[in-house]
Residue, then its C-alpha position, 0 to 999 in steps of 0.5 A: x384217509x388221514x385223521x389225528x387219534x384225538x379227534x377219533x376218541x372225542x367221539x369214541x374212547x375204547x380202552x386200548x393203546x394206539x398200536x392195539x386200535x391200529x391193529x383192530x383197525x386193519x382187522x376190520x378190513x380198513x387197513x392201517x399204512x402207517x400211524x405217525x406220532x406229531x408233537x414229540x419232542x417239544x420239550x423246551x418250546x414255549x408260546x411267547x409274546x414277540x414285544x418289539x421288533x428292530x431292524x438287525x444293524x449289520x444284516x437286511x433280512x435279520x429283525x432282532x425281537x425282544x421276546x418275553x418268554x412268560x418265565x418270570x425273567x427278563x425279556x430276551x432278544x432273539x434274531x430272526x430272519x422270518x418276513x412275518x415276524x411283527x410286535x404284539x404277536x405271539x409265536x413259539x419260541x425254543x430256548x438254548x439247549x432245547x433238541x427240535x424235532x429236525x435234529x438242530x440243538x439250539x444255543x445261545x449264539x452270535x448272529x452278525x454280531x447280535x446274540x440270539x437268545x433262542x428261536x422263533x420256530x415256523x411249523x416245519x421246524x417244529x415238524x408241524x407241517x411241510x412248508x412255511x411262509x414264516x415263524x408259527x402265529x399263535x392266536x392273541x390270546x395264547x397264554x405266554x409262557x406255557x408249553x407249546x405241546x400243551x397248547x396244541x394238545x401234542x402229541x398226537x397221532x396220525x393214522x393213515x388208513x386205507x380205505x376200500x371204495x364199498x366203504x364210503x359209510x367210513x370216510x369221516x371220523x364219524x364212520x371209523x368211529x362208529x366201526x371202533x363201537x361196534x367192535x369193542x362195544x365202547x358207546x359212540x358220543x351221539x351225532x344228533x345235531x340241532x337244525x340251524x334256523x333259517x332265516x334268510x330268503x334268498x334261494x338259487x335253483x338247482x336242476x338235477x337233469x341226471x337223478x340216477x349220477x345226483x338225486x339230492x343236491x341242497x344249497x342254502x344261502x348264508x349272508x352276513x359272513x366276516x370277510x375278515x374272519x379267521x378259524x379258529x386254531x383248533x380247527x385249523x391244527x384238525x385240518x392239518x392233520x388231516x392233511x388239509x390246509x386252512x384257506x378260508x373260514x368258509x371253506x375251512x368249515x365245509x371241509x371240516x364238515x366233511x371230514x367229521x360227519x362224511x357229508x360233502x359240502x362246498x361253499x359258493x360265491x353268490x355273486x358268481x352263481x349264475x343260476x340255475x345250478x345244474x348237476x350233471x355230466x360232462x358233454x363231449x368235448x366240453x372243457x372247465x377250468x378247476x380250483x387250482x386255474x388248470x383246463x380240463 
């Protein structure tokens, strides 16, 4: 189980170092494979606002953006080979002179005869992921010109712990977080959460014909959702360093759930729901495809 360390100390903030509460971690018998420090070296790497975007004269696949990089100053032009990169967004720029996490020091260079003043950065060049589709969207409202490390709350660090099976009370933050009270005597942030209304009257039938494998199973119905909704950056950058990626608001919040609290959760289309629900095992020879279109 992956979790960033910010996220642990928002329930439970013991006086110790990174190290020392890795260290007690694995002495509680949840064994610590490795704590990985995200965010270093961003020095230089500033949130700006992408002001307009022009084909590149003499390449196809380049755009030259004019990028205001909230410093005061001018305007500056910087090419850009991602497909997504468009006016009115913002993104993560490096600067010339600026070291990025991959090893790649960036100058003001020539690129097919257009210079380049800085980079427009994807996650992986910033070492915040393991694949891109592009430059690194920000949210609109990401204020230009501030540290990028700032932005995202970096550094941070991720402990990888490895959890025995018996211990399934620990799989969430929650759970480690209640461990770490317990040992140092630090006051855990309260998990009493306020019952959402319900107002809806839709319901689907659940069957549990295998109580001993499933006694609770509980559905609710959510109407009303945003088909265009997108989670929030905070929820999404959580997630990651989980080592979950962002997909939907709807599943991105059942995920997140999961993770903080241990209660598994997944959301289902109404419309494919052909009731009623039922829990139960496989039968012989029975065959399903799965979420990611494979048969079993």
């Amino acid at each position: 189980m992956k979790f960033p360390e910010s996220w642990l100390r928002e329930w439970v903030n013991p006086s110790m170092t990174t190290e020392e509460l890795a260290h007690q971690l694995t002495m509680l018998g949840h064994e610590v494979d490795a704590v990985d420090v995200e965010g270093d070296g961003l020095d230089g790497v500033v949130v700006a606002d992408v002001l307009e975007v022009a084909r590149h004269p003499d390449a196809d696949r380049l755009s030259v953006c004019r990028v205001d990089a909230g410093d005061g100053g001018a305007p500056v032009d910087v090419v850009c080979g991602a497909p997504n990169v468009v006016a009115g967004m913002k993104a993560a720029l490096a600067v010339p002179g600026v070291k990025l996490p991959n090893g790649v020091k960036l100058r003001k260079s020539k690129i097919r005869g257009v210079v380049s003043n800085g980079m427009l950065c994807s996650a992986v060049e910033l070492g915040l992921g393991e694949e891109s589709d592009g430059i690194l969207e920000l949210p609109a409202d990401a204020p230009v010109g501030e540290s990028l490390a700032a932005y995202l709350q970096l550094p941070d660090a991720i402990i990888d712990v490895n959890l025995t099976p018996n211990r399934g009370d620990c799989f969430s933050v929650l759970g480690i977080a209640r461990e770490v009270a317990a040992l140092t005597g630090t006051a855990v942030k309260s998990a009493d959460l306020a019952s959402p209304k319900v107002t809806s009257g839709e319901a689907v039938t659940v069957e549990l014909p295998e109580p001993d494998g499933c006694p609770v199973f509980a559905g609710q119905v959510v109407s009303g959702i945003d088909p265009s909704a997108r989670s929030p950056l905070w929820m999404v950058e959580r997630l990651r360093r989980c080592g979950l990626r962002a997909i939907h608001p709807v599943v991105d919040i059942t995920n997140y759930v999961m993770l903080e609290l241990g209660q598994p959760l997944h959301a289902y289309d109404l419309a494919k729901v052909h009731a009623p629900i039922q829990v139960r095992r496989a039968k012989p020879g029975e065959t399903l495809v799965t979420l990611d279109d494979v048969e079993r």
